[in-house]
Each structure stands twice: as structure tokens, then as C-alpha cells.
N, C-alpha and C positions, 0 to 999 in steps of 0.2 A: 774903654777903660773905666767910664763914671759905672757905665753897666756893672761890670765883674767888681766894684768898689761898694754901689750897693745893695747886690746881693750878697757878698762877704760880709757886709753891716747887717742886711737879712740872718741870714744863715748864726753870726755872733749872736743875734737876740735870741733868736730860737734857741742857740743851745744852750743861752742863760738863763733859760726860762721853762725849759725842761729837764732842770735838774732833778727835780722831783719823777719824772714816771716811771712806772711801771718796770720794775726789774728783768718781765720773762727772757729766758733764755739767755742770759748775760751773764757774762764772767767779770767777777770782781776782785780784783787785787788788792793787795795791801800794800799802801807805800811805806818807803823807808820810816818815814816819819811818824807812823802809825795811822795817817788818814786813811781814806779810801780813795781810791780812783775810779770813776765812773766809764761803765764800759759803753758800748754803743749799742743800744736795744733795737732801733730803726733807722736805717741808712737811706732817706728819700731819694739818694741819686741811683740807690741800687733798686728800692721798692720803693715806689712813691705810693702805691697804693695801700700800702700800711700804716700812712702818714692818713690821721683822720679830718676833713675836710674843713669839720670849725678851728681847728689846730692853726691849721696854713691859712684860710681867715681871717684866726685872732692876732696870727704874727702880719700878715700882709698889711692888716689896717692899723696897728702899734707902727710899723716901720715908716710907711704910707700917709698917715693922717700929720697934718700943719695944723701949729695954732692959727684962734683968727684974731689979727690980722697976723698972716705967715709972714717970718723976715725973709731977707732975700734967701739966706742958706735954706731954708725951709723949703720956699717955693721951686729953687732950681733943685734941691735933690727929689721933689715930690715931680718937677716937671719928667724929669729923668726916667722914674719909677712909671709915669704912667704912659710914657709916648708909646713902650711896647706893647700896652693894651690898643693903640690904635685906636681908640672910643672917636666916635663923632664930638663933638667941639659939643653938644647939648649933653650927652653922656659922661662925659670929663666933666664936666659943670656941673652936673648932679650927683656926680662919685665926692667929688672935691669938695662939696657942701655936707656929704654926707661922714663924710671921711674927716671935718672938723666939728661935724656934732660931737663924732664919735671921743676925738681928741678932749676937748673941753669935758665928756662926762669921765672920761680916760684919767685926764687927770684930778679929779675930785676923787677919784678911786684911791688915786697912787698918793693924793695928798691924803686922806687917812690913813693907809699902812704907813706914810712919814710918820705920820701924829703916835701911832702905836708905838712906832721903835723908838719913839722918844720919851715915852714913859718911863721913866725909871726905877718910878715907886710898882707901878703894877704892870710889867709888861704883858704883852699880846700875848693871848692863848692861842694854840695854833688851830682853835673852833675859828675866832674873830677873821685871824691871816686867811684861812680858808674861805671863811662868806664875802673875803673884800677880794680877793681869787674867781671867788664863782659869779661875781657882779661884773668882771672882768669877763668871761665867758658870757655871758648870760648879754651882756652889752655887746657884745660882737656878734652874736645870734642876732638880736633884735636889730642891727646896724645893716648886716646881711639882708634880713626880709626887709627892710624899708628902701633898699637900695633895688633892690630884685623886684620891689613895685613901682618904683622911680622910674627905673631904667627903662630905655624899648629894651628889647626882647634882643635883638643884636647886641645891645650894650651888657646885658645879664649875662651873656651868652658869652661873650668875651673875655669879660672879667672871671668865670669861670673855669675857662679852659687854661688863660691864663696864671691863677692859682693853683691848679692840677697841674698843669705841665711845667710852669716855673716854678715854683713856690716852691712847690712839694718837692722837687729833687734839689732842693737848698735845705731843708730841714734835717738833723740831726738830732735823733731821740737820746737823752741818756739816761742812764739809769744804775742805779748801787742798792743796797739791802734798806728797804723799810723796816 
């Protein structure tokens, strides 16, 4: 049950966080209300291999990564997330050190787009939103290789397959008109 609870919390983030991509091949509606409704551009449980790898990644270690010091809710929904990788007890230990770097520059990111949307005199260009977006990418790249140096090669290995085979088929792309 914690399983299928959070990957459902997985799966939520991801598709609040790709509200923005790429439209192709997608059908968009118009709602009653005159919004739009975003159609489903990439269904990872039907292709996961259309889901792109820093994608499943940057959501694995947002969902994955505790402050330090974790409180308990932290620590058990992180224990949870990682028992299915199976890692040696040195491996988890290096994930979970790496995975609160990641957190702590995570949220220096997310505390600036706060700071933006709180401007009221000059709000955020969507240049600004964009570059604290791609520091957001660009930090889970760099979190990836330093872990992938960390790790033995069992422990890299895992955490990989595991992201391709879990992750990715919990990922939902959407997408509406740019």
C-alpha cells in the first residue's frame, strides 16, 4: 500500500511539473469555461521509452531527496522509496547523502521562484522562471554524475534500471498549445 501511495505522490508531481511540454500529437479541448484541458502527450506506462531519462531523474530525486536533518515523515517515506532499489547499506548511504545535497540546493532554487512570485511591483519574466527551471535540470544532471561516481557500479546499476523500469511507467507527459 506505502508502495502504490508513493508512486501516486511520484506520478502527481510529475504531471504538475509537466504541464508545460511539448504539445506533439495531442488533442486539445476546450473547456466549458473557456480553459484548456491538457491532453496526454506521453503515457510512460504505455512507452516508457519516450519518457527522457533526466525527466524520470529530476522527478525521482524531487520525490526521493529529505532535508537534513529528515523528520521522521521524511525518513520513512524516503526509507520506503528506496528498499525497492535494494542498494547495499554503503550504496543507500551514498544515494541518501547525495539525495540531501541535492534537496538543500533544491530548495534555494524553489526559494527564489517564491521570491519572484512575490514581487508585485516587477514580476517574473518567463526568461528569469525559465533559468531557475534549467538550474533545476542542470542540478539533477550534476546530482546524477556524482552519484554515478559515488556509487559501485551494482549500486549505479540499480538505481538505473530502477528509474527506467519504475519511474518511467509512472510518468505522465501533458501537454496543450504553446
Amino acid at each position: 500500500m506505502y508502495r502504490n501511495l508513493c508512486l501516486t505522490l511520484l506520478a502527481g508531481i510529475v504531471v504538475l511539473n509537466c504541464r508545460t511540454a511539448s504539445a506533439q500529437h495531442s488533442h486539445v479541448q476546450s473547456a466549458s469555461d473557456g480553459g484548456v484541458q491538457l491532453s496526454v502527450v506521453t503515457d510512460g506506462s504505455k512507452t516508457p521509452d519516450q519518457i527522457p531519462d533526466d525527466l524520470a531523474y529530476q522527478h525521482f530525486f524531487m520525490a526521493t531527496a529529505a532535508h537534513q536533518p529528515p523528520t521522521a515523515g521524511e525518513q520513512a517515506r524516503q526509507a520506503v522509496q528506496l528498499f525497492h532499489l535494494q542498494l547495499s547499506s554503503a550504496d543507500q548511504q551514498t544515494l541518501i547523502q547525495g539525495l540531501a545535497k541535492f534537496r538543500a540546493q533544491l530548495d534555494q532554487i524553489e526559494n527564489a521562484l517564491g521570491q519572484l512570485a512575490k514581487l508585485s511591483t516587477d514580476p517574473a519574466t518567463p526568461v528569469q522562471i525559465a533559468g531557475l527551471r534549467q538550474q533545476e535540470v542542470s542540478l539533477s544532471s550534476a546530482t546524477l554524475s556524482s552519484l554515478r561516481q559515488t556509487m559501485t557500479q551494482d549500486g549505479a546499476a540499480r538505481l538505473d534500471g530502477y528509474v527506467r523500469t519504475h519511474v518511467k511507467a509512472h510518468i505522465v507527459i501533458l501537454g496543450g498549445p504553446m
